[in-house]
TIRO-2110 file (N, C-alpha, C; in Angstrom, 1 decimal):
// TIRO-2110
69.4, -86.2, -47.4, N, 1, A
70.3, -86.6, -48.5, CA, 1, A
71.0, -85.3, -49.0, C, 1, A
72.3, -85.6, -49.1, N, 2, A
73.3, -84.4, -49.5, CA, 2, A
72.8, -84.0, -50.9, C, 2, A
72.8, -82.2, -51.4, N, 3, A
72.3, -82.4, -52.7, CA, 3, A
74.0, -82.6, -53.6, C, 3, A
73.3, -83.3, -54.9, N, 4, A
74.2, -83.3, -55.7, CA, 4, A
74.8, -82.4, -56.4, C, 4, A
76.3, -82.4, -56.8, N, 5, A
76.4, -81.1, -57.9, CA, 5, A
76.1, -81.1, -59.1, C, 5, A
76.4, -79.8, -60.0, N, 6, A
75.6, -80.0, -61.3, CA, 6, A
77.2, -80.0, -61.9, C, 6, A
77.1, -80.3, -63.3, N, 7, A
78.1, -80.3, -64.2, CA, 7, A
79.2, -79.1, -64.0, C, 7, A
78.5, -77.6, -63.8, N, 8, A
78.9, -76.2, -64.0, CA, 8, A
80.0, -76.1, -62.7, C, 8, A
79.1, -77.1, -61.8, N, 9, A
79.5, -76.9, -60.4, CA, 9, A
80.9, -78.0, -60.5, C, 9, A
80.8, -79.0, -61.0, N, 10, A
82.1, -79.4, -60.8, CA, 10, A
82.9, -78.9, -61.7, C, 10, A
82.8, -78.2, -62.9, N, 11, A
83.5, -77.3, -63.7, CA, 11, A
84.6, -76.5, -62.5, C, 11, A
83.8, -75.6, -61.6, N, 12, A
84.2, -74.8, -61.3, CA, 12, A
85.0, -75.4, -60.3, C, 12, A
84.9, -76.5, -59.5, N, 13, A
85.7, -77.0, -58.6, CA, 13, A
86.7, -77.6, -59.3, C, 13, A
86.9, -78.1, -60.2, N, 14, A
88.3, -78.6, -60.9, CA, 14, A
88.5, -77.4, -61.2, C, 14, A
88.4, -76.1, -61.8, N, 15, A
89.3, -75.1, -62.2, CA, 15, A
89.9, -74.4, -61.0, C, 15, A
89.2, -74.2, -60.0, N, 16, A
89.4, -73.9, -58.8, CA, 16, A
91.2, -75.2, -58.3, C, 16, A
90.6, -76.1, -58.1, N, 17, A
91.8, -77.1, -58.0, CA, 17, A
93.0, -77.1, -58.8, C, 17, A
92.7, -77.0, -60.0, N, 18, A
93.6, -76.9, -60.6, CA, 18, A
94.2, -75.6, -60.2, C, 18, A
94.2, -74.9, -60.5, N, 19, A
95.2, -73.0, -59.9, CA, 19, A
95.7, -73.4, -58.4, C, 19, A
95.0, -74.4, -57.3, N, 20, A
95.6, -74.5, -56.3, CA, 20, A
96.9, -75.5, -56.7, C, 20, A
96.9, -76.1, -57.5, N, 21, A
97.9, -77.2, -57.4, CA, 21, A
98.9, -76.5, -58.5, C, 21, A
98.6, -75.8, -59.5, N, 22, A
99.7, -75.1, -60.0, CA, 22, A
100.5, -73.9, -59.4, C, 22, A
99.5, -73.4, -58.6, N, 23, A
100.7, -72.4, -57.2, CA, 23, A
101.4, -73.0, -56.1, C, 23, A
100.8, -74.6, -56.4, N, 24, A
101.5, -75.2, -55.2, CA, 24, A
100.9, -74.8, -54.2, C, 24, A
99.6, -74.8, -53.8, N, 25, A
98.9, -75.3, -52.2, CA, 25, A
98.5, -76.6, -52.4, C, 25, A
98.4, -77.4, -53.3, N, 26, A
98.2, -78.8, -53.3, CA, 26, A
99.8, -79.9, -54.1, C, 26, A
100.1, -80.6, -53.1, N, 27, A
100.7, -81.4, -53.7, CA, 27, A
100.8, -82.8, -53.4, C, 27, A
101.2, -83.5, -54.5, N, 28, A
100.9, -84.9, -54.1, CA, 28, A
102.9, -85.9, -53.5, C, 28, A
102.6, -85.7, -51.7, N, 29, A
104.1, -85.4, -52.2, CA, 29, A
104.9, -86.9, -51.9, C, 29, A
104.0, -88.0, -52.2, N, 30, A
104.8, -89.0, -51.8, CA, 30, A
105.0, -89.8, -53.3, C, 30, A
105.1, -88.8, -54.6, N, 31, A
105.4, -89.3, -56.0, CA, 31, A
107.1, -89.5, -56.0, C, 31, A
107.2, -90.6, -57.1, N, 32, A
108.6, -91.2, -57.2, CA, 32, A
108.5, -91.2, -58.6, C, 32, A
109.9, -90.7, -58.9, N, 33, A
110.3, -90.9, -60.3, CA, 33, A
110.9, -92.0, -60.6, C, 33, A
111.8, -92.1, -60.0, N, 34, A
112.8, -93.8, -60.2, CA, 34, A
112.5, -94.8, -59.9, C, 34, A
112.0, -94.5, -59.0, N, 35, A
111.4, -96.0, -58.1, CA, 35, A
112.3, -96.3, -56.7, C, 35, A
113.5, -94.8, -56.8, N, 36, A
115.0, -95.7, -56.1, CA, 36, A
114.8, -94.5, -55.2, C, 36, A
114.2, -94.5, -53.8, N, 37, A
114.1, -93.1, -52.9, CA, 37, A
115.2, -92.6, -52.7, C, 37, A
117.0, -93.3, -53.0, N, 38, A
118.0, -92.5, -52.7, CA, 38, A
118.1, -91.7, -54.0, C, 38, A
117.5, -91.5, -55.1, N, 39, A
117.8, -91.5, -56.7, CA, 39, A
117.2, -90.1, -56.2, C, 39, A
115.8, -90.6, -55.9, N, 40, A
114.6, -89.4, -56.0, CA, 40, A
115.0, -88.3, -54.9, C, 40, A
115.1, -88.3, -54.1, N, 41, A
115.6, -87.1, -53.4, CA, 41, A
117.1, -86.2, -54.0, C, 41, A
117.1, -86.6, -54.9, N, 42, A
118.3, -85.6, -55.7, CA, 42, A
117.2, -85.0, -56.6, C, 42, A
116.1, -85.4, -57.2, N, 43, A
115.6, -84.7, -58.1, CA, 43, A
114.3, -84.3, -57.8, C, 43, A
114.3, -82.7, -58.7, N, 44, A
113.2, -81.9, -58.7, CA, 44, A
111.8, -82.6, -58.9, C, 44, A
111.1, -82.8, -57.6, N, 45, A
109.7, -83.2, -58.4, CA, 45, A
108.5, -82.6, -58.1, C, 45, A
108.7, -80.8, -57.6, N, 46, A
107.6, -80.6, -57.5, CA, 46, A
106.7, -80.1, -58.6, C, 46, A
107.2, -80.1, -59.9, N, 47, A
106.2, -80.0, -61.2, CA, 47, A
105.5, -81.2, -61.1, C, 47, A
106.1, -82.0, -60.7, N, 48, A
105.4, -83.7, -61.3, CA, 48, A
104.3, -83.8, -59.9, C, 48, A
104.6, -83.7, -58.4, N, 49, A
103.9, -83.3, -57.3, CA, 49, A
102.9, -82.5, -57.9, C, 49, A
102.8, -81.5, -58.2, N, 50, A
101.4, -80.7, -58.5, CA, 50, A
100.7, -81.1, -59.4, C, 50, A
101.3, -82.2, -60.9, N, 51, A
100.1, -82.5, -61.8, CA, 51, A
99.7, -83.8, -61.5, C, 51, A
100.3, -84.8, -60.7, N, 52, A
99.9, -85.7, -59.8, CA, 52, A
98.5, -85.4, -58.8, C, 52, A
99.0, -84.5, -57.9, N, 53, A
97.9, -84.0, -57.2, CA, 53, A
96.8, -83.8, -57.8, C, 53, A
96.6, -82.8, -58.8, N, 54, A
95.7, -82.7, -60.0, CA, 54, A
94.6, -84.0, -60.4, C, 54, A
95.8, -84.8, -61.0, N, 55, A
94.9, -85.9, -61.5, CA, 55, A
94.6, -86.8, -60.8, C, 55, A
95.3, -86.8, -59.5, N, 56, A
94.6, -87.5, -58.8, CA, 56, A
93.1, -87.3, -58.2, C, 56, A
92.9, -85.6, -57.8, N, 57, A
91.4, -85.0, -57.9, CA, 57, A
90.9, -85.4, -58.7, C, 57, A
91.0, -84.9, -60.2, N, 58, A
90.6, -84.6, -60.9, CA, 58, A
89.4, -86.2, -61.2, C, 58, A
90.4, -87.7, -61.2, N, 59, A
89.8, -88.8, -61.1, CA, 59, A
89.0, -89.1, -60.1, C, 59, A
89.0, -88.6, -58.4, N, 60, A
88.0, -88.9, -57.7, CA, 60, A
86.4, -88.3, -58.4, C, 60, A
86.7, -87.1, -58.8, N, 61, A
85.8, -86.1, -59.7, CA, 61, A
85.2, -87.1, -60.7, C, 61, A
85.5, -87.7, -61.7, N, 62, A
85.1, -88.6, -62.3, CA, 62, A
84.2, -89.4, -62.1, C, 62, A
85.1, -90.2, -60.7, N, 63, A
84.0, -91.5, -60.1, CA, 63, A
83.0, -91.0, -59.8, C, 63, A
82.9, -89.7, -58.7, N, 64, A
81.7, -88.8, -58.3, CA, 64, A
80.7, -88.7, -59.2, C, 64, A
81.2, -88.2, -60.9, N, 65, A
80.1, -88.5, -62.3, CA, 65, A
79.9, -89.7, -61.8, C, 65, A
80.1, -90.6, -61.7, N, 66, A
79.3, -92.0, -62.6, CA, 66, A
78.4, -92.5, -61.2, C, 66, A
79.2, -92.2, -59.7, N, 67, A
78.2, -92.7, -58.9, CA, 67, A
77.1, -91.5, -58.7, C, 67, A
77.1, -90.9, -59.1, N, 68, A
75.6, -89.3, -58.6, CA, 68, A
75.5, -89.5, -60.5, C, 68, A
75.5, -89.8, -61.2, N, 69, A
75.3, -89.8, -62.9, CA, 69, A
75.3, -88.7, -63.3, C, 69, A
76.1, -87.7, -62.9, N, 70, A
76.3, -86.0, -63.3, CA, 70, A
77.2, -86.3, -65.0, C, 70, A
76.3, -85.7, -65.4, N, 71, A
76.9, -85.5, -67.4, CA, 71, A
77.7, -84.5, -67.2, C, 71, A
78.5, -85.0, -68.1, N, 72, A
80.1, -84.5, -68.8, CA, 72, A
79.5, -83.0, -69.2, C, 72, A
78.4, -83.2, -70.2, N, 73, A
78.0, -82.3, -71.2, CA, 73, A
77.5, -80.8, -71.0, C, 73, A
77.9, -79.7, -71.7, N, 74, A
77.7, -78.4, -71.5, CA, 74, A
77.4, -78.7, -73.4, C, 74, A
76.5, -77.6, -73.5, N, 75, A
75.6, -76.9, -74.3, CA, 75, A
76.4, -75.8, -75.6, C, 75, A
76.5, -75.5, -76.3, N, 76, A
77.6, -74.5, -77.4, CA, 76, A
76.6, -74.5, -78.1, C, 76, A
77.2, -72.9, -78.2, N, 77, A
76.4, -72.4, -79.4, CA, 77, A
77.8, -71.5, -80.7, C, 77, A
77.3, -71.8, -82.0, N, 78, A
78.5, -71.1, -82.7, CA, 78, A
77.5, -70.6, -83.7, C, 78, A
78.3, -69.6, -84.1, N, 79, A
77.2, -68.6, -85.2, CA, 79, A
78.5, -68.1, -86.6, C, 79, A
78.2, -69.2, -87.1, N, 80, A
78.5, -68.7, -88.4, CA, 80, A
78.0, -68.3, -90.1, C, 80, A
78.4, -67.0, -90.6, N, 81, A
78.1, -67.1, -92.2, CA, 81, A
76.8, -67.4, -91.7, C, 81, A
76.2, -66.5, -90.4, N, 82, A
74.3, -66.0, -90.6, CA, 82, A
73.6, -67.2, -90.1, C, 82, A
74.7, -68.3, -90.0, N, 83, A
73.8, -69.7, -89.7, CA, 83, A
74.1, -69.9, -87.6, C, 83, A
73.3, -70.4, -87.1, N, 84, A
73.4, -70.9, -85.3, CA, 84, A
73.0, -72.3, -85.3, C, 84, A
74.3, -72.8, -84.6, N, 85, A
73.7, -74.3, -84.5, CA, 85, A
74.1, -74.4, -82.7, C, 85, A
73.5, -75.0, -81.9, N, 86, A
73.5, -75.1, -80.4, CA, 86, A
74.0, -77.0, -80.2, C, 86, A
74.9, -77.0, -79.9, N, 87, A
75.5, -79.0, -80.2, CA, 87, A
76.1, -78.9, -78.6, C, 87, A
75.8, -80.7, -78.2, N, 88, A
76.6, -80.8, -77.1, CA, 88, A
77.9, -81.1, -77.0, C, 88, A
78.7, -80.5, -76.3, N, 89, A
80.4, -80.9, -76.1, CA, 89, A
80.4, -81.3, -74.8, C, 89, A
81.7, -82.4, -74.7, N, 90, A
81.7, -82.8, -72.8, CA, 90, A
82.9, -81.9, -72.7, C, 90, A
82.8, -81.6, -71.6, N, 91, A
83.8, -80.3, -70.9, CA, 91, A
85.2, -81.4, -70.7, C, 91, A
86.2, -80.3, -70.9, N, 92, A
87.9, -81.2, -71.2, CA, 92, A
88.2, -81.8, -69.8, C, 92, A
87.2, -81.0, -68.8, N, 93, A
87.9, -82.2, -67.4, CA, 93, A
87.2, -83.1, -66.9, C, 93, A
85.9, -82.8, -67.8, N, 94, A
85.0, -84.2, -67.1, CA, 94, A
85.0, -85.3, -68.2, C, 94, A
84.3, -86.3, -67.2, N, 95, A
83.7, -87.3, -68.9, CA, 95, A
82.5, -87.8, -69.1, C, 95, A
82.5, -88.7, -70.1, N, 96, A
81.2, -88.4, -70.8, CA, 96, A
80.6, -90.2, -70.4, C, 96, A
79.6, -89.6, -69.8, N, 97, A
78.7, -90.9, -68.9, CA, 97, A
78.2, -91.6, -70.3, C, 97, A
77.6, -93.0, -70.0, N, 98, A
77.1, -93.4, -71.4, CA, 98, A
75.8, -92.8, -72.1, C, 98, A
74.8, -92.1, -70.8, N, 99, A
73.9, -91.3, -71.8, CA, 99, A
74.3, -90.0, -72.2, C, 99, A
75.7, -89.6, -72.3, N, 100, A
76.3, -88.5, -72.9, CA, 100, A
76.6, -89.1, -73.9, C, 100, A
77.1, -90.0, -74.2, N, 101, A
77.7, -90.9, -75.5, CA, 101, A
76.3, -90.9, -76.8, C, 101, A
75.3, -91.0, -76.0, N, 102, A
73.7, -91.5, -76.6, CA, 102, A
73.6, -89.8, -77.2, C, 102, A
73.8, -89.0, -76.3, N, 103, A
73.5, -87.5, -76.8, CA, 103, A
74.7, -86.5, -77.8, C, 103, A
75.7, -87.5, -77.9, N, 104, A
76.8, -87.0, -79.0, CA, 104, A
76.6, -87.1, -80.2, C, 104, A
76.4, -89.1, -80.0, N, 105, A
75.8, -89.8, -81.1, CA, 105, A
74.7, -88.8, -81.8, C, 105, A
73.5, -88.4, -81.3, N, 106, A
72.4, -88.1, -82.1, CA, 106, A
72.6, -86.7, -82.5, C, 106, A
73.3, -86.1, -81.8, N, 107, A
74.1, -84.5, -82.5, CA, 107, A
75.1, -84.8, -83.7, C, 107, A
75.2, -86.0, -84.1, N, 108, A
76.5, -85.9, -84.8, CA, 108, A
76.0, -85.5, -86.3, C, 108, A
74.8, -85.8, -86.8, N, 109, A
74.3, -85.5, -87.8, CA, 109, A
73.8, -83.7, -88.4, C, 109, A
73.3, -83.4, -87.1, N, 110, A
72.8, -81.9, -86.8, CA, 110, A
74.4, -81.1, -87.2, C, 110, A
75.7, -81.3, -86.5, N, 111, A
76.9, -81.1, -86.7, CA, 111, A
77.6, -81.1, -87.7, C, 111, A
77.2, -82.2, -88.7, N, 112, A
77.9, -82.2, -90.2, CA, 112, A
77.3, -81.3, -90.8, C, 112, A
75.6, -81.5, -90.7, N, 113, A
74.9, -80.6, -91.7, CA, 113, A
75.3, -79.1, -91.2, C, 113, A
75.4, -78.8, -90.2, N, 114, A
76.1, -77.1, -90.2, CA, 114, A
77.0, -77.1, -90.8, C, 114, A
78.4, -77.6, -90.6, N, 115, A
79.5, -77.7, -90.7, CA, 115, A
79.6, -78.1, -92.8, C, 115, A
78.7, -78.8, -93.2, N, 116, A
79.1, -78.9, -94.9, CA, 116, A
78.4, -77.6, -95.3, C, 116, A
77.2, -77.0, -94.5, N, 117, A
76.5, -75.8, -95.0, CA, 117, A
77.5, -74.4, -95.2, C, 117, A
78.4, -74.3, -94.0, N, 118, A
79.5, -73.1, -93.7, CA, 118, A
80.3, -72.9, -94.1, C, 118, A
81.0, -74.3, -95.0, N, 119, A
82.3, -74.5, -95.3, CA, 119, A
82.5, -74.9, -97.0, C, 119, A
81.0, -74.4, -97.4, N, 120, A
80.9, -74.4, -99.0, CA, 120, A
81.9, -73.8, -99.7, C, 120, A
82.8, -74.0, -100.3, N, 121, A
83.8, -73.6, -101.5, CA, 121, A
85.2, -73.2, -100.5, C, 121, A
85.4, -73.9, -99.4, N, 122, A
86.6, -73.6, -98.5, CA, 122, A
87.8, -74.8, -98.9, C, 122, A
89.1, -75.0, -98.4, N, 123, A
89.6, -75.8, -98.7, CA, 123, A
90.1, -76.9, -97.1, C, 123, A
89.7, -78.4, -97.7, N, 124, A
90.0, -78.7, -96.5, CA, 124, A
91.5, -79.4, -96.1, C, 124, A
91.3, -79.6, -94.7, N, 125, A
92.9, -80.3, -94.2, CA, 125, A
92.6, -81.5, -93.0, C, 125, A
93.7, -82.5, -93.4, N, 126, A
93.2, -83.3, -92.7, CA, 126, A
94.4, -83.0, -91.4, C, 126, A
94.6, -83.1, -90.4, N, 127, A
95.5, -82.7, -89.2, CA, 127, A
96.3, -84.0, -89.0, C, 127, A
97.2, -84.5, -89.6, N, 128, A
98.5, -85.8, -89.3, CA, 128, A
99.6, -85.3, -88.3, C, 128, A
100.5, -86.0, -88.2, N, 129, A
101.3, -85.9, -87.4, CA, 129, A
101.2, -85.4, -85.5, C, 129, A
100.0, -85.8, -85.3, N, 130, A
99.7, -85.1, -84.3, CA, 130, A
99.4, -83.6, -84.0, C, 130, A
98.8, -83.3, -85.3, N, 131, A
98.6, -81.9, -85.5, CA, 131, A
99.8, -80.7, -86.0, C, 131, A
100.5, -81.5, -86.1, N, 132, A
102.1, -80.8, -86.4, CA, 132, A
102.0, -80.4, -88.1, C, 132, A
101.3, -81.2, -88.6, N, 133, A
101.2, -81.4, -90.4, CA, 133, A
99.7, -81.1, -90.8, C, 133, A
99.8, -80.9, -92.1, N, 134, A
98.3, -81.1, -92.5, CA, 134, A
98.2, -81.5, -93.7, C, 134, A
97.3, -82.1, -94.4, N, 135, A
97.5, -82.6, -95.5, CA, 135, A
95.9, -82.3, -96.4, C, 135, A
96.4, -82.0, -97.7, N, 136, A
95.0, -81.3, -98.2, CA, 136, A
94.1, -82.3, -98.4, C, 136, A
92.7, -82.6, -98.3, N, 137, A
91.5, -83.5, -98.7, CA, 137, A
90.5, -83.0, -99.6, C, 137, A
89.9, -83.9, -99.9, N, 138, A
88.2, -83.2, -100.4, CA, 138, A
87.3, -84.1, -99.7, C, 138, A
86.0, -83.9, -100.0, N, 139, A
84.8, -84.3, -99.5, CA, 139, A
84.8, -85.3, -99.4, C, 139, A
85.2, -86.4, -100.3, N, 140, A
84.8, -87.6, -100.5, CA, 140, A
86.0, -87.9, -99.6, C, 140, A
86.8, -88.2, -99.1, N, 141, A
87.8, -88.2, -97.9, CA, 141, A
86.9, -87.8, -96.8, C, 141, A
86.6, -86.9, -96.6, N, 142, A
85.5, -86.3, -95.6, CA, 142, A
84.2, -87.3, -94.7, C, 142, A
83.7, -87.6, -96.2, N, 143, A
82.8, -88.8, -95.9, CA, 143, A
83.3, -89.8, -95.9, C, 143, A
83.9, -90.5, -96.0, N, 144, A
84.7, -92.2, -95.7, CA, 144, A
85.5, -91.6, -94.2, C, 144, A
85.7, -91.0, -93.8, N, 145, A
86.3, -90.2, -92.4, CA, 145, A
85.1, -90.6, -91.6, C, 145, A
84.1, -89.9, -92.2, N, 146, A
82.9, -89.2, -91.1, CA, 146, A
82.3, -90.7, -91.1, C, 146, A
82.0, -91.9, -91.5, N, 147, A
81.3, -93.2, -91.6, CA, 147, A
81.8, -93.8, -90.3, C, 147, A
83.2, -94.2, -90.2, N, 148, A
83.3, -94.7, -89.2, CA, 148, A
83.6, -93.8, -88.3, C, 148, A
82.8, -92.9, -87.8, N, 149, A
83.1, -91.7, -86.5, CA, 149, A
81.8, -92.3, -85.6, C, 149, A
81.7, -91.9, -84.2, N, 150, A
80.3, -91.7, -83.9, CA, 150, A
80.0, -90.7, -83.1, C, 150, A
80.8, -89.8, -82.9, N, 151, A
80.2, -88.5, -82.8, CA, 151, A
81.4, -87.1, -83.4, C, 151, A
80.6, -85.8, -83.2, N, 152, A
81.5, -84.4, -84.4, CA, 152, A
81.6, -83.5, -82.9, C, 152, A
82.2, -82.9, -82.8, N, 153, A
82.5, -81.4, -82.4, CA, 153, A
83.3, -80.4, -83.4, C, 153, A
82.7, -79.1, -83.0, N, 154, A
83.6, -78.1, -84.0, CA, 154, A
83.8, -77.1, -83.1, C, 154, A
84.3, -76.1, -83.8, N, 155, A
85.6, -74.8, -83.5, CA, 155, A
85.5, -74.0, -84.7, C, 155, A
86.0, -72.6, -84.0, N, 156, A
86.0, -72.2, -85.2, CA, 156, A
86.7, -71.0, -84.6, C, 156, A
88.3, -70.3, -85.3, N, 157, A
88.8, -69.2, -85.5, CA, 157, A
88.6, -68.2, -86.4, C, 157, A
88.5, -67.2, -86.2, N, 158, A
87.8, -66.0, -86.7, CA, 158, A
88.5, -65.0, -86.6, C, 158, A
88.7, -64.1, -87.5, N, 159, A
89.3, -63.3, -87.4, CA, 159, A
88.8, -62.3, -88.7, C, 159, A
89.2, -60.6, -88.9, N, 160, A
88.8, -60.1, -90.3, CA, 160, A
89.1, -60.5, -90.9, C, 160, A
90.4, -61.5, -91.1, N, 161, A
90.7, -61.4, -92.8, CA, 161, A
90.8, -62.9, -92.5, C, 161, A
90.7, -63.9, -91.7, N, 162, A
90.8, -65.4, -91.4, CA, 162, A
89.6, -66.0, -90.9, C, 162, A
89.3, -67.4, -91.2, N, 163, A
88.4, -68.1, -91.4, CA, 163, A
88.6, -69.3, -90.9, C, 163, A
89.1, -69.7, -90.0, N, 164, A
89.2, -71.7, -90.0, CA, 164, A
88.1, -72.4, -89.4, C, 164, A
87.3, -73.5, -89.4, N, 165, A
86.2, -73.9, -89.1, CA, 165, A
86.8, -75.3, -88.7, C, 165, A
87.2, -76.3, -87.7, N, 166, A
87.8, -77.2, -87.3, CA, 166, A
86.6, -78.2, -86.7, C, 166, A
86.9, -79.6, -87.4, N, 167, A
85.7, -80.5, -87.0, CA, 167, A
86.6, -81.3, -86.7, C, 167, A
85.8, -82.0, -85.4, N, 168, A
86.3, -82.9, -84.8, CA, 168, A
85.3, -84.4, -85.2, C, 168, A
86.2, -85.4, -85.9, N, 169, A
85.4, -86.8, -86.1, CA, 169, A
85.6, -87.9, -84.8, C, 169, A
84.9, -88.1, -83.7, N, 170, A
85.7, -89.2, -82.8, CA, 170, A
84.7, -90.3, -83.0, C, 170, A
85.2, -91.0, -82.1, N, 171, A
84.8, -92.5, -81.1, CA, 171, A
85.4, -92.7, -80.2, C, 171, A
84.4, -93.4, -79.5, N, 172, A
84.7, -94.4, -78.2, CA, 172, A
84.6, -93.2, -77.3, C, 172, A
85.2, -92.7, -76.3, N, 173, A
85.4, -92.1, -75.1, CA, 173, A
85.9, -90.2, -75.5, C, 173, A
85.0, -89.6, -75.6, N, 174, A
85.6, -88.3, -75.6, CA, 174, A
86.3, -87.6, -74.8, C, 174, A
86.7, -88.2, -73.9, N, 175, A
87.8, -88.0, -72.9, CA, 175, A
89.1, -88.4, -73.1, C, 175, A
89.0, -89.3, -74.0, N, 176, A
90.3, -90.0, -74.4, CA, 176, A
90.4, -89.8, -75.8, C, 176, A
89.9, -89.1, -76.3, N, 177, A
90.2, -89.2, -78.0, CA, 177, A
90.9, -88.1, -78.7, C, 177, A
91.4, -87.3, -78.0, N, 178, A
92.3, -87.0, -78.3, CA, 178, A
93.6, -86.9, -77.8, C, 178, A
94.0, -87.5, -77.6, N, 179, A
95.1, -88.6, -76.7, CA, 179, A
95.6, -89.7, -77.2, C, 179, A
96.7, -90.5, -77.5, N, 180, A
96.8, -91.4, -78.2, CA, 180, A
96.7, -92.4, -77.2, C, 180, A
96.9, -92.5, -75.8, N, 181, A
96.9, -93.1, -74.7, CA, 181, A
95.4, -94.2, -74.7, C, 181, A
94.1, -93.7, -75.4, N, 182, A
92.9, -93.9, -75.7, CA, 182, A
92.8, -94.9, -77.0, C, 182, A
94.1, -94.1, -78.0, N, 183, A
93.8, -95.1, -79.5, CA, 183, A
94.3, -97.1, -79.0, C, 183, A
93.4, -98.0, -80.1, N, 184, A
92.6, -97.5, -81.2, CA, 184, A
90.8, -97.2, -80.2, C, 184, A
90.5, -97.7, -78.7, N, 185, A
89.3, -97.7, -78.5, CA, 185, A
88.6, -96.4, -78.6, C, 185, A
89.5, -95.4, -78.8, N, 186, A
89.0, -94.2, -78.3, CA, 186, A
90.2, -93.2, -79.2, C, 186, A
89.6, -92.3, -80.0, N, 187, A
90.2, -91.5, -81.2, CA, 187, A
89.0, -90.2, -81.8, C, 187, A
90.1, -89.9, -82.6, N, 188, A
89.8, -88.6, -83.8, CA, 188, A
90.3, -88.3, -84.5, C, 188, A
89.8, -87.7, -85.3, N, 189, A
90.0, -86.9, -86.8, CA, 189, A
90.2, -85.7, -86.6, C, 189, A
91.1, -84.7, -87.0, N, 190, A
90.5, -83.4, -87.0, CA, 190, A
90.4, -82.5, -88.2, C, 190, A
89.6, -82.0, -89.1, N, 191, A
89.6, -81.5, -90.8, CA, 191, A
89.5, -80.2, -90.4, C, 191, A
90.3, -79.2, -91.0, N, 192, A
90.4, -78.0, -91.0, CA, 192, A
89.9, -77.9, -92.2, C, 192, A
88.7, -76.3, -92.1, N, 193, A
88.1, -76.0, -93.0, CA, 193, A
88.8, -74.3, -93.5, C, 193, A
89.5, -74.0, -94.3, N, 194, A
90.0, -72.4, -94.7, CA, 194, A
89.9, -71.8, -95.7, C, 194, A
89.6, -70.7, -95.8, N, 195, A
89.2, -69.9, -97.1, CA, 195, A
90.7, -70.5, -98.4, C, 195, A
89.9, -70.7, -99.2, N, 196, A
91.0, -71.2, -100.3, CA, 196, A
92.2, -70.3, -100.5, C, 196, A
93.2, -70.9, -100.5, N, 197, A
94.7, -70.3, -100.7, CA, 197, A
95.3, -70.5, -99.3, C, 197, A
94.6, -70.6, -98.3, N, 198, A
95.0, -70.0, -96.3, CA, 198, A
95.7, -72.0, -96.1, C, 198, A
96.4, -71.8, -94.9, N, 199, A
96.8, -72.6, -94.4, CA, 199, A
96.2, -72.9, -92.8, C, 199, A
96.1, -74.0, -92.7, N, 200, A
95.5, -74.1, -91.2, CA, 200, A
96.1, -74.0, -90.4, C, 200, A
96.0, -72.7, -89.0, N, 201, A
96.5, -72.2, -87.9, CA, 201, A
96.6, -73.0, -86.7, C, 201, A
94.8, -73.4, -86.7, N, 202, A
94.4, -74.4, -85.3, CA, 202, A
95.3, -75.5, -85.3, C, 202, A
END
């Protein structure tokens, strides 16, 4: 029996793939724009050729998770204001199997409680417009947010004189939730946390 890879390992083969297909040693070259092959050979499609190629891997990669049950999920650690909290995230090119979903879910609580502990007397934002806008909240906004979520991730920008602490509220598919392509089965929130007066950067 072939051994299987681990999560780190297909990490590294999608990153690996991806660099080949943005130098162009991989391309996918029988993509059509128009639909009209006299149309299409007037126009440029080797950008669209290489992220084709891409996702086309990138999806076999996928199936590979679900038929060998290789988890999405890598391990983080963030240390803030003296406090360490260790939460799982699914990595941006894989996804998240259903017993990943089961292990988001039960982190989601461990995740708030760091995240209200670090972000005591900060001001928050809610991210609209596709992150283009932000709009000020408070807590109680916070928690009517956080109720219908079922699982958190966070971030955090740091800098000496800057502070942002960014929480992610989703559901459904963390592969797709930040994507509108995924809404409504699959979504998120995002609340920027900043030292009072600051504007959110992330």
């Amino acid at each position: 029996m072939s051994e299987v890879y681990t999560t780190e390992e297909l990490i590294k083969i999608l990153t690996d793939e991806r660099q080949a297909c943005l130098t162009g040693k991989r391309l996918k070259l029988d993509v059509k724009i128009s639909g009209n092959p006299v149309i299409d050979q007037f126009i440029r499609t080797e950008g669209l050729q290489k992220f084709t190629a891409y996702q086309d891997f990138k999806a076999a990669i996928h199936e590979y998770q679900k038929e060998h049950l290789v988890s999405g999920i890598l391990w983080r650690e963030v240390y803030l204001k003296g406090e360490m909290l260790r939460f799982p995230e699914v990595d941006g090119q894989l996804i998240a199997l259903q017993n990943d979903l089961k292990i988001l879910q039960a982190a989601k609580s461990s995740i708030l409680d760091f995240w209200y502990k670090v972000t005591v007397n900060m001001d928050f934002y809610l991210s609209v417009s596709n992150g283009k806008q932000y709009q000020q909240i408070n807590i109680e906004d916070i928690k009517r947010i956080e109720e219908r979520t079922q699982w958190a991730s966070l971030w955090k920008w740091e800098k000496s004189n800057f502070l942002e602490i960014i929480l992610q509220l989703g559901w459904g598919k963390p592969e797709e939730a930040c994507y509108k392509r995924g809404f409504p089965q699959s979504g998120s929130e995002f609340i920027h946390a900043v030292n009072p007066g600051k504007q959110p950067i992330g």
